[in-house]
VEXFIMAR-455239 format. One record per residue (C-alpha): x, y, z. Coordinates in pm, whole numbers, plus 50000, padded with zeros to 5 digits. Layout:
BEGIN
      X      Y      Z
      X      Y      Z
...
***
This chain:
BEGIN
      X      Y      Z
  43585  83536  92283
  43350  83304  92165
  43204  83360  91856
  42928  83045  91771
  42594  83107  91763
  42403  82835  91967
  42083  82966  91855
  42129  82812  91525
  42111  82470  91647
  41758  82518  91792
  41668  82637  91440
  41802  82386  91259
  41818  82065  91517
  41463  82052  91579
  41375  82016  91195
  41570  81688  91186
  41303  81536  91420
  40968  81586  91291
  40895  81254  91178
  41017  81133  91548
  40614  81118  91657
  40411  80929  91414
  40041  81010  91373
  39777  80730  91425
  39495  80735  91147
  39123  80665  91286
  38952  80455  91071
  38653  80239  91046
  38735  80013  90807
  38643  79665  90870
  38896  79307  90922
  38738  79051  90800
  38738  78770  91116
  39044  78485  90967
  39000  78290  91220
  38750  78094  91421
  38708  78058  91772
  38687  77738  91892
  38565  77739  92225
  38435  78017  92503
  38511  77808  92804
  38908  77762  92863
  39015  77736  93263
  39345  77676  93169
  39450  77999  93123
  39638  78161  93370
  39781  78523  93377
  39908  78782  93640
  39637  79093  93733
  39607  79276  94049
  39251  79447  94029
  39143  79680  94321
  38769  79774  94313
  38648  80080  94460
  38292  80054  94581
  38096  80402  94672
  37807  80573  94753
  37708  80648  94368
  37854  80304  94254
  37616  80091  94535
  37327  80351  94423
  37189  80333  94816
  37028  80662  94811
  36794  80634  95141
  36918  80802  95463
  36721  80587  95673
  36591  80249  95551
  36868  79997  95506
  36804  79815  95138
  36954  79489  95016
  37151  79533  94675
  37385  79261  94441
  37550  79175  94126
  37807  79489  94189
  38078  79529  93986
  38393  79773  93893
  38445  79734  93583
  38760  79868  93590
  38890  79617  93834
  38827  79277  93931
  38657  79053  93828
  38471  78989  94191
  38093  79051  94233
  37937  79244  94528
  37643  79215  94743
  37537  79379  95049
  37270  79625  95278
  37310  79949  95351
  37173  80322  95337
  37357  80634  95231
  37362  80950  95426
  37551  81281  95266
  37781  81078  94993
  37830  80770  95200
  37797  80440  95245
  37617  80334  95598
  37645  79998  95762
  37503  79906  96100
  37494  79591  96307
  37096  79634  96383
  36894  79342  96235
  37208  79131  96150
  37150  79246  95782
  37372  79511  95691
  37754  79443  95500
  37891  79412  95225
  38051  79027  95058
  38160  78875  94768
  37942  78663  94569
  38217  78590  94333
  38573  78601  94360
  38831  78844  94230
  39092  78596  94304
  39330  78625  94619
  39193  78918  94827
  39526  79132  94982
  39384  79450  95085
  39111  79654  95234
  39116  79990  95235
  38854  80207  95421
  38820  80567  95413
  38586  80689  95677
  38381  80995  95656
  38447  81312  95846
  38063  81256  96031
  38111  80862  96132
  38167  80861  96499
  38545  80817  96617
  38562  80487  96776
  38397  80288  96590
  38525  80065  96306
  38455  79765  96057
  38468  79388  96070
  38646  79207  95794
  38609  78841  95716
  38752  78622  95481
  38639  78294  95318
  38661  78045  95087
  38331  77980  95019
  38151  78213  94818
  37891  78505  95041
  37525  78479  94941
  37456  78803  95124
  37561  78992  95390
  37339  78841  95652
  37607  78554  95616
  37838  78770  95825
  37633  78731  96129
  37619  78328  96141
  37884  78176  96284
  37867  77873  96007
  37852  78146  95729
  38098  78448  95864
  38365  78269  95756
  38697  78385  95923
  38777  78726  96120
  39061  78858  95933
  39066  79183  96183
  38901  79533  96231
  38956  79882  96134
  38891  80183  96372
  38830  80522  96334
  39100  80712  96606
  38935  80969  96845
  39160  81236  96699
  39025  81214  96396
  38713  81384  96493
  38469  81520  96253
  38750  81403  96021
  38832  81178  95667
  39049  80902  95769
  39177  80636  95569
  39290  80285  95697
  39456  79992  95474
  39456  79669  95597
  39634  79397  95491
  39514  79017  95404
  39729  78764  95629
  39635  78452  95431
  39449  78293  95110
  39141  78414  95070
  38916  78371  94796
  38600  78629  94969
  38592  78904  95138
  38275  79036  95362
  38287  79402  95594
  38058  79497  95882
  38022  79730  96135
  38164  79660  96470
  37861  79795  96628
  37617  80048  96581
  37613  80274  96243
  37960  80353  96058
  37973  80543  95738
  38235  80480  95507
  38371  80616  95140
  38460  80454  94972
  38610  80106  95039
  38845  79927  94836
  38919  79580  94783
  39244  79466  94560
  39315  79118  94453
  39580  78904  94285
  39424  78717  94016
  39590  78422  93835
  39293  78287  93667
  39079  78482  93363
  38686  78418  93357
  38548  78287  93041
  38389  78661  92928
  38706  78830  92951
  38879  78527  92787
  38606  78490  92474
  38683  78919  92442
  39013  78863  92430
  38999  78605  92196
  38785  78793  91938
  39013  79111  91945
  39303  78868  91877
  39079  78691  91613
  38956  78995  91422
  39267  79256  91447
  39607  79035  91491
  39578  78845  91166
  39647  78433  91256
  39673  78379  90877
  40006  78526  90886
  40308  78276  91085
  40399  78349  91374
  40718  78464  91304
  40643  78694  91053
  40577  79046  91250
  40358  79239  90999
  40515  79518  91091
  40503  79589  90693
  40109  79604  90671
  40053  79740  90998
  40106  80083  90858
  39972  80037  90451
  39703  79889  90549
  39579  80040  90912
  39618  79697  91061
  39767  79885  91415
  39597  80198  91395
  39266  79960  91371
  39416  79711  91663
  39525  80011  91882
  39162  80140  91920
  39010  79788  92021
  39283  79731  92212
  39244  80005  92429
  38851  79942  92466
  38924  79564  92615
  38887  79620  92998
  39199  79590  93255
  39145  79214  93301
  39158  79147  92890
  39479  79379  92835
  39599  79209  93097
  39556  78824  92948
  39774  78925  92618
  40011  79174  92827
  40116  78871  93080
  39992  78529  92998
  40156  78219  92854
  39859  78004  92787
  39810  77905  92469
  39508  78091  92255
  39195  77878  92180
  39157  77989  91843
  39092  77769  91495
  39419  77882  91313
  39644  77799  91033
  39948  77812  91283
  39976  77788  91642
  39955  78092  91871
  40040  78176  92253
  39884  78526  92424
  40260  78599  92472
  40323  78574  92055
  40007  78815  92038
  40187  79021  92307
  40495  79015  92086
  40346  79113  91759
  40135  79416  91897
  40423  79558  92073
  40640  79545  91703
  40347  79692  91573
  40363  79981  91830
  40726  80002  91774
  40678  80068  91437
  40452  80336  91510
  40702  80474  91763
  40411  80386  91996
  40463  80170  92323
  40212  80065  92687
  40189  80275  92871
  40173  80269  93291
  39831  80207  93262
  39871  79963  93009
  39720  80134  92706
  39907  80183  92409
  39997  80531  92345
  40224  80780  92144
  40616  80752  92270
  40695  81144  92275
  41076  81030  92322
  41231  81059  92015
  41364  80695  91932
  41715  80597  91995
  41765  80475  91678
  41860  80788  91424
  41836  80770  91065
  42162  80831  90920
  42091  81069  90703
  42032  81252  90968
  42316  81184  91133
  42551  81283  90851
  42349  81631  90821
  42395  81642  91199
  42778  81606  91180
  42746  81877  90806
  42595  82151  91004
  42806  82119  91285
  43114  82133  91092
  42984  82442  90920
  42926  82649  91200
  43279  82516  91334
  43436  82652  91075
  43208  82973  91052
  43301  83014  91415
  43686  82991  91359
  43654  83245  91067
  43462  83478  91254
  43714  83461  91536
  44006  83540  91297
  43871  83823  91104
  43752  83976  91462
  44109  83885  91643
  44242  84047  91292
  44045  84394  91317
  44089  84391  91702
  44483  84390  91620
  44484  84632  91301
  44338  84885  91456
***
């Protein structure tokens, strides 16, 4: 017969780990700026993003069942960093496009990088049958009357259809980029399609200047140049709210910004004492998280790690192994003095 009690461990166990989520501290304390930036406009950069922009019916803010209207400078903010312009109407939460008047699309203006993907979801009212156009370019779209001139249209990637037996249906198509191509323009094959949303994703290798100069000043006011490189601060990041401070503007840059510290090289235009790459950033942030038992998360935001961390303290340990050899021996004793009874009786 076994005599240990199990449930003591969850008492006891559970106490040894309280300290194994630490607590961020809001504050709005101030860093003074150390360093200075030195310049807004920096093409070398380079970094690795994919961005996929979703554009809708509420996002293009088309509103008229009827009358087709021009609209431009579109954006998703949380993707790339391409620009939109196009004609269309909207009719029960969609987005309408029609071949009549060799007006009505939607292009690029600017480019999110490499365009690999177009994904159209068609509503359950568009008639089965009919489908999109998609062209891509390398020369920048003015507007989506460029997609019916044949020195404007660029090239004809390939169309999406809606199948017959998806009949008063949603459907959803993805179609993939063959080729480098910098824009992107849809149209209807013929006659009036409604669509939402559409999606295009892109592979982007090169940062604009805005997201750059926003990246810069995060790094200038909250990552503290004065201190070397190879010193981690992972002393003051606690004592003095340097990471709970650099955690909260962090996760305000957009996708694009994370994304310049997360996975670029390039070396940061910024009027310091010492030399700094994005990927030394990178490096001191993440000790910083560390420290705070904090890490990126999938969506590339820095967040609490609810695992406890794999490195114990060992005190603990040796109160681990204390209480275990207590109830051991408990155990045993209790076995004996019940074997003894059981064969006294």
């Amino acid at each position: 017969m076994n005599l240990k009690k199990p449930t003591l461990i969850g008492i006891f166990l559970p106490m040894l780990f309280t300290n194994g989520k630490a607590t961020v501290t809001n504050s709005n304390k101030q860093v003074p700026i150390s360093s200075r930036l030195s310049r807004t406009n920096n093409e070398q950069v380079t970094y690795e993003y994919e961005g996929t922009d979703r554009l809708d019916y509420q996002r293009v803010g088309v509103t008229y069942k009827t009358t087709y209207h021009p609209w431009s400078g579109l954006v998703d903010p949380d993707g790339s960093r391409a620009v939109y312009a196009g004609c269309s109407t909207g009719d029960d939460n969609s987005i309408t496009l029609r071949t009549y008047s060799s007006t009505s699309g939607i292009v690029s203006t600017s480019s999110g990088g490499t365009i690999k993907s177009v994904t159209v979801t068609f509503a359950p009212m568009s008639s089965t049958g009919r489908g999109v156009e998609i062209y891509g370019s390398n020369t920048a779209y003015t507007a989506a009357s460029d997609l019916y001139s044949g020195n404007t249209k660029g090239t004809l990637l390939g169309t999406v259809i809606k199948p017959n037996k998806y009949i008063e249906k949603e459907y959803t198509s993805t179609f993939i980029v063959s080729g480098d191509y910098n824009y992107i323009g849809v149209k209807s094959i013929e006659f009036a399609i409604e669509i939402e949303p559409i999606l295009f994703s892109w592979s982007d290798a090169t940062p604009s200047d805005t997201d750059i100069l926003a990246t810069n000043t995060f790094i200038s006011t909250y990552m503290h140049l004065e201190i070397s490189p190879s010193d981690p601060g992972t002393g003051l990041c606690k004592s003095s709210s340097w990471y709970s401070l650099a955690k909260e503007a962090f996760n305000n840059l957009s996708n694009r910004q994370r994304a310049i510290i997360l996975t670029s090289y390039s070396d940061v235009d910024i009027e310091s004492d010492y030399e700094f790459t994005y990927n030394l950033i990178k490096n001191r942030l993440l000790s910083w998280a560390r420290n705070n038992h904090e890490e990126i998360s999938n969506n590339k935001l820095l967040r609490i790690n609810y695992i406890v961390p794999n490195i114990i303290k060992t005190d603990h340990i040796i109160l681990i192994a204390v209480i275990t050899s207590v109830l051991t021996i408990l155990s045993f004793v209790g076995y004996s003095f019940y074997k003894y009874k059981r064969d006294h009786k």
